[in-house]
KEKE-3310 file (N, C-alpha, C; in steps of 0.2 Angstrom, whole numbers, plus 5000, padded with zeros to 4 digits):
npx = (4983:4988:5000:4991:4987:4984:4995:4982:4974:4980:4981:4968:4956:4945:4940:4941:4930:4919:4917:4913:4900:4895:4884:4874:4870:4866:4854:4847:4842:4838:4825:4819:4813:4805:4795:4789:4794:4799:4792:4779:4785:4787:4776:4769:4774:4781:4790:4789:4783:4791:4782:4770:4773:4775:4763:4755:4762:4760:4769:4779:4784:4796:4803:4804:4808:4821:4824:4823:4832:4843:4845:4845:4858:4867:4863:4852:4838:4833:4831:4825:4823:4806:4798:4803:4798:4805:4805:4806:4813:4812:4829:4835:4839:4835:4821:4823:4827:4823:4811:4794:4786:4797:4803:4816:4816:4825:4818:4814:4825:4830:4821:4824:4838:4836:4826:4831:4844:4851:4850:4854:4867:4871:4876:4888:4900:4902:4897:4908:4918:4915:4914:4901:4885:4874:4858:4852:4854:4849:4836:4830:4831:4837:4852:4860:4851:4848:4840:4826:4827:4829:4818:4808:4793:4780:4782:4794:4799:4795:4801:4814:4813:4811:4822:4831:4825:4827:4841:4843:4837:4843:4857:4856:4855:4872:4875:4870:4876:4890:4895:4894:4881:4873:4875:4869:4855:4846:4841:4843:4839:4845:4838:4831:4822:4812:4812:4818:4831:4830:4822:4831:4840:4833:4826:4839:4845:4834:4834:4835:4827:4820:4821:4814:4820:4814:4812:4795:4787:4793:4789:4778:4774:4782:4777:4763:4765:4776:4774:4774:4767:4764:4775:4790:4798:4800:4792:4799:4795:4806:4819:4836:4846:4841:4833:4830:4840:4833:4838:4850:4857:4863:4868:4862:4868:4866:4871:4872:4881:4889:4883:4886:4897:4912:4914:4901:4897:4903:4897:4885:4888:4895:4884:4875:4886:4884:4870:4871:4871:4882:4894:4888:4886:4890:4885:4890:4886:4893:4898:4915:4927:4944:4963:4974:4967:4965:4953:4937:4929:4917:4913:4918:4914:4903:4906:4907:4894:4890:4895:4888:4876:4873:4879:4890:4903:4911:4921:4940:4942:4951:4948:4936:4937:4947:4938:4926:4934:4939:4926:4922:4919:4929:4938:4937:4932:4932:4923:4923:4911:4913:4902:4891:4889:4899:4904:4908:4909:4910:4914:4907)
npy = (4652:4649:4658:4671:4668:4671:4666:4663:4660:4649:4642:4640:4636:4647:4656:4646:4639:4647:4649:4638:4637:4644:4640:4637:4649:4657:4649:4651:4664:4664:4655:4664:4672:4664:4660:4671:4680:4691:4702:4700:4704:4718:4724:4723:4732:4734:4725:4708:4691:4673:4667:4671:4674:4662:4657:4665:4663:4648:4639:4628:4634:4631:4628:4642:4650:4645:4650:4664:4668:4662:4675:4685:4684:4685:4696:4703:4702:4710:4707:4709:4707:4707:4706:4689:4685:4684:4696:4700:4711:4718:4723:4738:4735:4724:4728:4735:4729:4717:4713:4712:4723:4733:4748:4745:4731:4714:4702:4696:4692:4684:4673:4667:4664:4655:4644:4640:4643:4638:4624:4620:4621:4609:4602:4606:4601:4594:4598:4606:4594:4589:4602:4608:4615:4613:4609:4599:4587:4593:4600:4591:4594:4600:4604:4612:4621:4635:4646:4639:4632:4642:4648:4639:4637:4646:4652:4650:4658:4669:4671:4674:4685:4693:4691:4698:4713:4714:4715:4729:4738:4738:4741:4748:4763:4767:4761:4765:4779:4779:4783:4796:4797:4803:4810:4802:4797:4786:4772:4755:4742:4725:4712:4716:4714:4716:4731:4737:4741:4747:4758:4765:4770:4781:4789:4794:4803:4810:4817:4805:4792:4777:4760:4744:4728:4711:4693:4688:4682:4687:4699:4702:4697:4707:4718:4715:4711:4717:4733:4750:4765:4780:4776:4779:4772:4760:4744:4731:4715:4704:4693:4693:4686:4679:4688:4703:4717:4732:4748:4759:4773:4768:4751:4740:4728:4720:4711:4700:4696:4687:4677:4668:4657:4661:4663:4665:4674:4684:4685:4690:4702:4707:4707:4717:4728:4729:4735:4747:4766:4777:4785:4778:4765:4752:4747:4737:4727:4719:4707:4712:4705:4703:4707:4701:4690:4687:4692:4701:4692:4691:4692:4681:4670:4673:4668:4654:4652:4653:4643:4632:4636:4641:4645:4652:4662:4673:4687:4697:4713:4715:4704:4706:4718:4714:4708:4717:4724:4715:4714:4726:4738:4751:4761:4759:4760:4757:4758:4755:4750:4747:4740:4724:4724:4733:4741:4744:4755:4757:4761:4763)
npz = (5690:5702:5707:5710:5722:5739:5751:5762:5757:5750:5762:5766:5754:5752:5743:5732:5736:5738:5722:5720:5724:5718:5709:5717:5724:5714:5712:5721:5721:5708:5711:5720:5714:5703:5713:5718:5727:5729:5724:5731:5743:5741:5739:5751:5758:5770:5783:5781:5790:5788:5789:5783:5772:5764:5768:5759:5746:5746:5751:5757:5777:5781:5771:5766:5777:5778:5763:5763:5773:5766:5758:5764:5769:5757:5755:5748:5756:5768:5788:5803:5820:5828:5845:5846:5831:5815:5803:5788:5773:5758:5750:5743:5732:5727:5726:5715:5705:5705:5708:5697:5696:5692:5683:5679:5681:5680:5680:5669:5662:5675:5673:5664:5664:5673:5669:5656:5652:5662:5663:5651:5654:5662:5654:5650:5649:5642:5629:5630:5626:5613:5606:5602:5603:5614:5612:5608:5615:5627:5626:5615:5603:5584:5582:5576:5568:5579:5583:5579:5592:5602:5600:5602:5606:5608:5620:5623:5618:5621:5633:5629:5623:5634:5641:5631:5631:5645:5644:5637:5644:5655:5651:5638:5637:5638:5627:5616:5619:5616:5605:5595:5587:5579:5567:5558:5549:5543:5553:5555:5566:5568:5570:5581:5591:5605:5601:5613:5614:5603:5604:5616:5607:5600:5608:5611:5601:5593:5581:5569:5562:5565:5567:5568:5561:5561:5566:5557:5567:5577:5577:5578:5590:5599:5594:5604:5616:5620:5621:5618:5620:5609:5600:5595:5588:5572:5565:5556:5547:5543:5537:5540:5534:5523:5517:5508:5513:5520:5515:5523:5533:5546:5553:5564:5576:5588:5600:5590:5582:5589:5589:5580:5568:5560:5547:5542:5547:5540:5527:5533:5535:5524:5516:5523:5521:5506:5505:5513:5515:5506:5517:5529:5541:5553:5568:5580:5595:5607:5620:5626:5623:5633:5625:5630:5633:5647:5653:5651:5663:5661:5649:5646:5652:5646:5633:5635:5635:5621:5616:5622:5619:5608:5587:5590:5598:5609:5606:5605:5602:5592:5581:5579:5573:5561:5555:5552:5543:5533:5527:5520:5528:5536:5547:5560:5577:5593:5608:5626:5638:5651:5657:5654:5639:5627:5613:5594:5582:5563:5547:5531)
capx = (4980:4991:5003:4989:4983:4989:4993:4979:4970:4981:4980:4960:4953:4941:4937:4936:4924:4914:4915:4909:4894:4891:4878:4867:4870:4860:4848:4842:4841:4832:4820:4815:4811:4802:4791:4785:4795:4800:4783:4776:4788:4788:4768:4769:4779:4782:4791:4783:4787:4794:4774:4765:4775:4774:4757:4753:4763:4756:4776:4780:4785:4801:4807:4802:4811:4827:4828:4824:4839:4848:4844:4847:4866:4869:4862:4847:4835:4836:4828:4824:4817:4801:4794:4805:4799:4810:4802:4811:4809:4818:4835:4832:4842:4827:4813:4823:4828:4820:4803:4791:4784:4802:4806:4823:4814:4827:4812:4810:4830:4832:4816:4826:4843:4835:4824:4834:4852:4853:4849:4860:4874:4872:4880:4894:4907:4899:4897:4918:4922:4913:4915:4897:4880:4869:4852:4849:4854:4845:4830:4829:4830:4843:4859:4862:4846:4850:4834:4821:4829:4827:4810:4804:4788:4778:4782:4802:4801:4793:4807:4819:4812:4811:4829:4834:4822:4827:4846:4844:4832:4848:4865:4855:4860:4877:4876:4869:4876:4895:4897:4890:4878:4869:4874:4866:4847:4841:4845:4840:4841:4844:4837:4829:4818:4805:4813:4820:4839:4829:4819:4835:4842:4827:4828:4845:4848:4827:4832:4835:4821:4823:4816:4818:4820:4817:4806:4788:4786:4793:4786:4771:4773:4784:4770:4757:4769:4781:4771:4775:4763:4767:4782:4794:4802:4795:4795:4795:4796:4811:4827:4842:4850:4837:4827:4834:4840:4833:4844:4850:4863:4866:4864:4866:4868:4866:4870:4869:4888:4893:4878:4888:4905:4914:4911:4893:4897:4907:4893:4878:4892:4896:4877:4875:4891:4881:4862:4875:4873:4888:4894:4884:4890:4889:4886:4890:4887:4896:4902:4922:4935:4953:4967:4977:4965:4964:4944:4933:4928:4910:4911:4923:4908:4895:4909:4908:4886:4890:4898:4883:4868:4874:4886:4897:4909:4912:4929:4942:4941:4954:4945:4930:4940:4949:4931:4924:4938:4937:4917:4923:4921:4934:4938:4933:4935:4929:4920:4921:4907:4913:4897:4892:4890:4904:4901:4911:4908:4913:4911:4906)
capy = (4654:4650:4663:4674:4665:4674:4662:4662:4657:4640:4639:4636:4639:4653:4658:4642:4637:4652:4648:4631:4638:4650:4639:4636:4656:4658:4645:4654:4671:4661:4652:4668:4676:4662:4660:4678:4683:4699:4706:4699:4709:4725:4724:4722:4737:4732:4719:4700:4685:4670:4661:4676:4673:4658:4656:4669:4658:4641:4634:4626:4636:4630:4631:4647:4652:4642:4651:4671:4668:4663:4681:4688:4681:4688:4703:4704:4705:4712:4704:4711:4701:4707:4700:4685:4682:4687:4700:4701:4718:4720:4729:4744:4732:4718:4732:4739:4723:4707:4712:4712:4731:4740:4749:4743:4723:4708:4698:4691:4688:4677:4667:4662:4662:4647:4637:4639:4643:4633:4617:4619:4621:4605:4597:4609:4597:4588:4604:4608:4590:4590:4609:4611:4615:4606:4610:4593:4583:4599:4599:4587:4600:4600:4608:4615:4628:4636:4650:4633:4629:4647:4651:4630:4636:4654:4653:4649:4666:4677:4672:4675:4691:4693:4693:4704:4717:4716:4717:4733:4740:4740:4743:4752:4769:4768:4759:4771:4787:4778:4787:4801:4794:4810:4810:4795:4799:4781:4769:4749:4739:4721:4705:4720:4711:4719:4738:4740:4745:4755:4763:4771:4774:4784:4794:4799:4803:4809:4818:4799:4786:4770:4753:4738:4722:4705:4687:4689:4683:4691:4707:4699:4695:4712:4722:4712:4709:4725:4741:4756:4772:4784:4774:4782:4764:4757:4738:4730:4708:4701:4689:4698:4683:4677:4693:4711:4722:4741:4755:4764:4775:4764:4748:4741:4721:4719:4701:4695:4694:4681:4668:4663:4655:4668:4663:4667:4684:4688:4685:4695:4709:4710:4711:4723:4732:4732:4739:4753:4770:4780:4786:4774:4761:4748:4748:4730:4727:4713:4710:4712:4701:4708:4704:4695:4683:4686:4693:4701:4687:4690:4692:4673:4667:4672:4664:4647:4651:4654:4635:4626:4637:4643:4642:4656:4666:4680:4690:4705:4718:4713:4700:4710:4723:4710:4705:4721:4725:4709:4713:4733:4745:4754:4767:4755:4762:4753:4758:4748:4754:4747:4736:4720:4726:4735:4744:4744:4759:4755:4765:4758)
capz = (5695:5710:5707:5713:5728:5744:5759:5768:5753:5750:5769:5766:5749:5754:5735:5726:5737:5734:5716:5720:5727:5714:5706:5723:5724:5710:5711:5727:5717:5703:5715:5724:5708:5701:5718:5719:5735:5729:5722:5739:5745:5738:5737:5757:5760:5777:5786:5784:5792:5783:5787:5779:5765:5766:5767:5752:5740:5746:5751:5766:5780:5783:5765:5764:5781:5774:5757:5765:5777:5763:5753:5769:5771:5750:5757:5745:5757:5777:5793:5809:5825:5834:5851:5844:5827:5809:5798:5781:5769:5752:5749:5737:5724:5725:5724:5709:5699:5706:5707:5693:5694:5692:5677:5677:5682:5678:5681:5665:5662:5678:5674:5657:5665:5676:5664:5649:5651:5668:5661:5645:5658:5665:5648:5650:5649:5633:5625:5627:5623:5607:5602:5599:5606:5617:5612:5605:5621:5631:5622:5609:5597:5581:5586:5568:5570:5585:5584:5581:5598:5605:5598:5601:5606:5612:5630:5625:5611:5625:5637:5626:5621:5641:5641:5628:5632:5652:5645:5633:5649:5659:5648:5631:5636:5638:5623:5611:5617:5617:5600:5592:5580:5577:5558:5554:5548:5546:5560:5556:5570:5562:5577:5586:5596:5608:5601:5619:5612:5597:5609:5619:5602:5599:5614:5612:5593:5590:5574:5567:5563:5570:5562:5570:5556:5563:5560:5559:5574:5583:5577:5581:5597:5602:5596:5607:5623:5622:5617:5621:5620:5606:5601:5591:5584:5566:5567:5550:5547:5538:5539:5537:5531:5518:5515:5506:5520:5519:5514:5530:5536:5552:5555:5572:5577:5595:5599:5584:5577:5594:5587:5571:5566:5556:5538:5542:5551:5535:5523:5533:5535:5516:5514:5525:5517:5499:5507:5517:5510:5506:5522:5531:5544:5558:5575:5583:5602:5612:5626:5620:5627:5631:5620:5633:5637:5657:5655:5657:5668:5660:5643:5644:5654:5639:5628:5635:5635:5615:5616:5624:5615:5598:5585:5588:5602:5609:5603:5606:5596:5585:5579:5573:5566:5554:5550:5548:5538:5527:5522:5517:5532:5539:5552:5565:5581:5598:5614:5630:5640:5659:5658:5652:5632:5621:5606:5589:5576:5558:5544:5525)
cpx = (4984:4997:5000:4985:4989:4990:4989:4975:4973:4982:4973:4958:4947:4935:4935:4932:4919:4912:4913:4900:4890:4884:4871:4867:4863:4853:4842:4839:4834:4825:4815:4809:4803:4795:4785:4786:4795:4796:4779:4778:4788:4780:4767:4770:4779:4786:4788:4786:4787:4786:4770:4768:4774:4768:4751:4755:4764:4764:4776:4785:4793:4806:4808:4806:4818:4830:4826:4830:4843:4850:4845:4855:4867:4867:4858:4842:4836:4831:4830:4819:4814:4796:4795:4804:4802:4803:4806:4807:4815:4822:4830:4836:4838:4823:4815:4824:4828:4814:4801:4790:4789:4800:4812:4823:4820:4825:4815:4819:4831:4828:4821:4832:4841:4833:4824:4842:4856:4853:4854:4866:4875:4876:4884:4901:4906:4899:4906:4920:4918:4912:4908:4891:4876:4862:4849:4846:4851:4837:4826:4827:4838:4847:4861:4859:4843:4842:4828:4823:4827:4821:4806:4797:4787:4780:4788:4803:4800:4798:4813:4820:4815:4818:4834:4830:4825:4837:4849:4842:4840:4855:4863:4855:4867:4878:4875:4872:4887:4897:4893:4886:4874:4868:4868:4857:4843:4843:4840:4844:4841:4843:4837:4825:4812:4805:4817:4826:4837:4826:4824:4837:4840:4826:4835:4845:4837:4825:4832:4828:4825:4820:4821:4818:4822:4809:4800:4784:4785:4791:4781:4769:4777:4779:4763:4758:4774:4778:4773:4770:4767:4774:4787:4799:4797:4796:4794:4801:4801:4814:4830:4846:4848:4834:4832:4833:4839:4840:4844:4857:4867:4863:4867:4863:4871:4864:4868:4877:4890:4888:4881:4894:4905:4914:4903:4889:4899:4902:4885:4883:4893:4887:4874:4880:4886:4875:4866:4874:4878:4889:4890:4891:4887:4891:4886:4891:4887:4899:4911:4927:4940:4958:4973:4974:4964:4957:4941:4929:4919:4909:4917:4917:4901:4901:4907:4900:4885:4891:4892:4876:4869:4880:4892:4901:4907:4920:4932:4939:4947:4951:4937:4933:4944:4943:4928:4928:4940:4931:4917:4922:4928:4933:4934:4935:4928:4928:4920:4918:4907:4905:4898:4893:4895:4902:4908:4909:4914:4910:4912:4913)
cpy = (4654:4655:4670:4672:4669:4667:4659:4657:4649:4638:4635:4640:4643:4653:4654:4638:4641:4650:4641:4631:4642:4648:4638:4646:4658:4655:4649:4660:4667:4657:4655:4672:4672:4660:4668:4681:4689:4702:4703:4707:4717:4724:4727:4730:4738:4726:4713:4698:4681:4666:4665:4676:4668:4653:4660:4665:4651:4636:4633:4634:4638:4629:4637:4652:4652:4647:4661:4672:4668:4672:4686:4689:4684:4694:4706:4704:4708:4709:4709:4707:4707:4704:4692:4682:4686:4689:4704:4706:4716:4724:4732:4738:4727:4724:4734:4736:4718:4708:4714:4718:4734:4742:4749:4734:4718:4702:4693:4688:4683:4670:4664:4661:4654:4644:4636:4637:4637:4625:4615:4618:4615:4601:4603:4606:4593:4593:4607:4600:4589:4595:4609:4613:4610:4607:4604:4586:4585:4597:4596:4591:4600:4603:4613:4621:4628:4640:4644:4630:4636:4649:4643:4632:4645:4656:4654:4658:4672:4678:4674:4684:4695:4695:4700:4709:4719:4718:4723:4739:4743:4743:4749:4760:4770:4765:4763:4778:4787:4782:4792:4798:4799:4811:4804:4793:4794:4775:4762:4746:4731:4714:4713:4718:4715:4727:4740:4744:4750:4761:4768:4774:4781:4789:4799:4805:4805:4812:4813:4795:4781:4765:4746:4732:4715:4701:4691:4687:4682:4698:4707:4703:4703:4718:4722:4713:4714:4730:4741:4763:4775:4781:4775:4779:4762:4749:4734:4721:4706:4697:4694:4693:4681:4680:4699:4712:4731:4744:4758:4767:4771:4757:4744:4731:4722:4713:4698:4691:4688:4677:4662:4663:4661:4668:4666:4675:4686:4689:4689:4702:4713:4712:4717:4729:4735:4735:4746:4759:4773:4783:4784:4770:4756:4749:4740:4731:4720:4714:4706:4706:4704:4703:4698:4690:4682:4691:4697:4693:4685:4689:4683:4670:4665:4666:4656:4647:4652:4647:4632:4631:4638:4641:4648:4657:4672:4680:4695:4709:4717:4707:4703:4717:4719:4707:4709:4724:4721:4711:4721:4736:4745:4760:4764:4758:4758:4756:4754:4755:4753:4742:4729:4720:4731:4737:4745:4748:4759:4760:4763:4764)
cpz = (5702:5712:5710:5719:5732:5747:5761:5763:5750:5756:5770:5758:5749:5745:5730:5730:5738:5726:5716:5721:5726:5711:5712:5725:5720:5710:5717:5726:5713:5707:5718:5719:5704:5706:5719:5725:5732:5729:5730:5743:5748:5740:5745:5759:5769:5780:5787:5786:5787:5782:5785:5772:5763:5761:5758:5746:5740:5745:5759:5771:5781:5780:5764:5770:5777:5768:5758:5768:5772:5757:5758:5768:5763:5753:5748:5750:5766:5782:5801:5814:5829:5837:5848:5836:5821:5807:5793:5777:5763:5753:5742:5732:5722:5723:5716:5703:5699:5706:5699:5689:5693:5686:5674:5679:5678:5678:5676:5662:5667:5677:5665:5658:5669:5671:5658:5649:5658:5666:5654:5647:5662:5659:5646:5646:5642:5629:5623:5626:5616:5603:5600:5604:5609:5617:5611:5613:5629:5633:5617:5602:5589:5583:5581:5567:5575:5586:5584:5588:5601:5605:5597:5602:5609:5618:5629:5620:5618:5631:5635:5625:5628:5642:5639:5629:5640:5650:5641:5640:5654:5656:5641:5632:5636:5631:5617:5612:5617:5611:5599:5584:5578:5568:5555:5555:5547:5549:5558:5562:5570:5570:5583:5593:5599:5606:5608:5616:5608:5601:5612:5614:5600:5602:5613:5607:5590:5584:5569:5567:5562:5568:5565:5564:5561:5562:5561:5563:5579:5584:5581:5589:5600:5602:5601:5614:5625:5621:5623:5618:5614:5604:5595:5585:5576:5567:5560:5549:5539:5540:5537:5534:5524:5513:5513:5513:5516:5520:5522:5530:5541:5553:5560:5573:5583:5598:5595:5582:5582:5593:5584:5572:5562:5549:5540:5545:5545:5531:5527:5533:5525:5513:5517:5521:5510:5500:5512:5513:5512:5512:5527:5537:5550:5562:5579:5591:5604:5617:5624:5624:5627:5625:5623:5635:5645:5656:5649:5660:5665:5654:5641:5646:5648:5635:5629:5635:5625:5613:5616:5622:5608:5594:5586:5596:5603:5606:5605:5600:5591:5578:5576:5569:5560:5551:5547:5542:5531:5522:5521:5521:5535:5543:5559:5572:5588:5606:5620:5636:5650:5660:5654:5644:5631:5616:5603:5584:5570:5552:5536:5520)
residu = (UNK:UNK:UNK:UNK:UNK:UNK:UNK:UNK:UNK:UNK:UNK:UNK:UNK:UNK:UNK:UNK:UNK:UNK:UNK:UNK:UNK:UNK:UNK:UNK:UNK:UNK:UNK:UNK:UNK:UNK:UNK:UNK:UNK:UNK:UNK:UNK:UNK:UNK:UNK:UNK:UNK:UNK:UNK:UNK:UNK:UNK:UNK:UNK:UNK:UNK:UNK:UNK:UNK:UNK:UNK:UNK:UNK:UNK:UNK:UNK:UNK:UNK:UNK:UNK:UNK:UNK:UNK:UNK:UNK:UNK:UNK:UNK:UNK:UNK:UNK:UNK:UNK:UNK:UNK:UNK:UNK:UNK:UNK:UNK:UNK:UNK:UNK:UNK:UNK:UNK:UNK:UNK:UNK:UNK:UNK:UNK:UNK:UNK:UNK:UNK:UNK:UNK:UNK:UNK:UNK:UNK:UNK:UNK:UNK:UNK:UNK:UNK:UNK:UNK:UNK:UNK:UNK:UNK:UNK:UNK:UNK:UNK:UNK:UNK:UNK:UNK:UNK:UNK:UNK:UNK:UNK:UNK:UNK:UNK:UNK:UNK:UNK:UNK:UNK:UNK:UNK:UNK:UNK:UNK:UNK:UNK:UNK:UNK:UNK:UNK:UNK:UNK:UNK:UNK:UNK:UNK:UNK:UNK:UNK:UNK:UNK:UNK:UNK:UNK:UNK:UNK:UNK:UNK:UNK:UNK:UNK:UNK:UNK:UNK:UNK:UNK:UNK:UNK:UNK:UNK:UNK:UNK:UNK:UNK:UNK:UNK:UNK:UNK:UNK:UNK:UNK:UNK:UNK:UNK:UNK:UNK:UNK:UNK:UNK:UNK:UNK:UNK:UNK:UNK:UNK:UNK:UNK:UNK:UNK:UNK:UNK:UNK:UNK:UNK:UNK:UNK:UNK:UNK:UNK:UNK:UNK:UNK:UNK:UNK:UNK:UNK:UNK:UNK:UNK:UNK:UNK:UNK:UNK:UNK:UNK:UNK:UNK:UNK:UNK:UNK:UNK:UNK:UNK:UNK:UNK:UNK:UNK:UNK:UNK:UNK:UNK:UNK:UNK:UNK:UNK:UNK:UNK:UNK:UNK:UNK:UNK:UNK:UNK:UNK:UNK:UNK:UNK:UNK:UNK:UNK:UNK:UNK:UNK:UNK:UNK:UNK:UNK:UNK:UNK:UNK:UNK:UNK:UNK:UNK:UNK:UNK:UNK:UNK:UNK:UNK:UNK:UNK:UNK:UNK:UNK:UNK:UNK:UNK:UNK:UNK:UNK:UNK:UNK:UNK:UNK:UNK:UNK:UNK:UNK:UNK:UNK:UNK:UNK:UNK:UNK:UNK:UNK:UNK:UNK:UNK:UNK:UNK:UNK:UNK:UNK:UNK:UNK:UNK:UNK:UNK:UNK:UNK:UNK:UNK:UNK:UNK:UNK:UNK:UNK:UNK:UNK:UNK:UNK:UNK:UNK:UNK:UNK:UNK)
# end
């Protein structure tokens, strides 16, 4: 690192005292979210005071000053003084990804980055000296079976879902239209989830049918808690590690392969490989790591969130092309889409 410090920056450390102060950063984001500033907000459509807000979400006064200024100061939201007193509005980036109503809402991501992933990050340091997960010491949950720790009860599944649905909502078109999938007439989508990813697939490619495969329930519950009108997606209840997998032309694992050690990626791959039909293939989406090891900065960060909740990693692409190439596809060719997901097309 010091080789890239300018001057000024070992005259005062500027930037790693930023990164010291990344976690109260967040917490203020996570807090406002969980409060119901935003939706207040936005509902408003006008400039409130910090005691109207306040007053509506039943906080103190002086908490609720304290933690708008600070979303002011990140420049999430704006303040203006009239006849002496502040009247804060949302920036258009709160209206469009912190409130509730958006159709592009990270709502339901931040409330599981707080009271899930936040608290698993406090036994960081126990997690890299022991090389395992901390769900156990988290949640009191085995460590072994990472899903009975993700899916521990309704409220932690719909958060979950919450997530993957708010991270397909945001990145799932660039990720489907990264290749030309147009050949490939039947499309499984294998730990689908709420359908959000099948869904853009769906849209892109809509001479393909689209079939999400995953527990039952979560089908359950995605049918009850995610519908969509007219919905183009099939959703049909399996394991894929346990249970046959449907014939398909394509099938697509989207954050699935950075769960598992890599005996356990080779083994759903190979069975994947033998349910493939001819001219068939895999579509893996992760976020890729480079090959020298200097970033992306985010997909290192999931890595070390692969340490303290599951049992696997993130990877470059060299490392899943030696694996799809182990379990029989080839012609592996890789996508990096400038976002936080990556795509990898493989062909059986």
């Amino acid at each position: 690192m010091a080789e890239h410090l300018s001057q000024s920056e070992l005259d005062y450390p500027f930037k790693l005292l930023e990164y010291f102060n990344g976690f109260r950063v967040s917490k203020v984001i996570f807090s406002a979210c969980e409060l119901g500033v935003f939706d207040l907000l936005l509902k408003a459509q006008e400039p409130i005071s910090a005691q109207h807000v306040a007053q509506e979400l039943s906080c103190s006064e002086d908490g609720m000053e304290r933690l708008m200024d600070a979303l002011v100061g990140i420049e999430i939201l704006e303040v203006e003084t009239k006849d002496g007193t502040a009247l804060y509005s949302s920036s258009d980036v709160a209206n469009l990804y912190l409130a509730k109503g958006s159709g592009k809402s990270l709502h339901d991501m931040i409330i599981y980055q707080s009271q899930t992933i936040y608290p698993l990050w406090n036994n960081i340091a126990d997690a890299v000296r022991e090389g395992k997960n901390q769900n156990e010491k988290t949640f009191g949950l085995p460590s072994e079976d990472i899903f009975k720790a993700l899916y521990r009860s309704e409220e932690e599944m719909l958060k979950f879902m919450g997530l993957m649905n708010s991270s397909w909502v945001l990145d799932g078109h660039d990720i489907v239209t990264a290749f030309n999938l147009s050949g490939f007439q039947k499309i499984v989508d294998l730990g689908g989830c709420t359908g959000a990813l099948a869904r853009e697939m769906a849209k892109a490619w809509p001479s393909s049918s689209v079939t999400v495969l995953d527990l039952p329930q979560v089908v359950e519950a995605a049918q009850k808690h995610f519908p969509q009108e007219d919905d183009a997606v099939e959703f049909q209840s399996g394991d894929f590690f346990s249970d046959e997998i449907p014939p398909a032309d394509l099938y697509v694992l989207a954050r699935i392969i950075h769960d598992w050690p890599e005996e356990k990626c080779v083994t759903l791959l190979k069975k994947i490989h033998d349910s493939c039909r001819p001219g068939g293939g895999v579509l893996l989406v992760e976020a890729l790591l480079f090959e020298n090891r200097r970033g992306p900065v985010t997909a290192q960060i999931f890595s070390l969130n692969m340490l303290v909740q599951t049992e696997g990693r993130e990877r470059p692409p060299s490392e899943y092309t030696r694996i799809l190439e182990k379990t029989g596809f080839h012609n592996v060719q890789v996508c990096r889409t400038g976002k936080c997901y990556d795509t990898i097309l493989a062909t059986r």
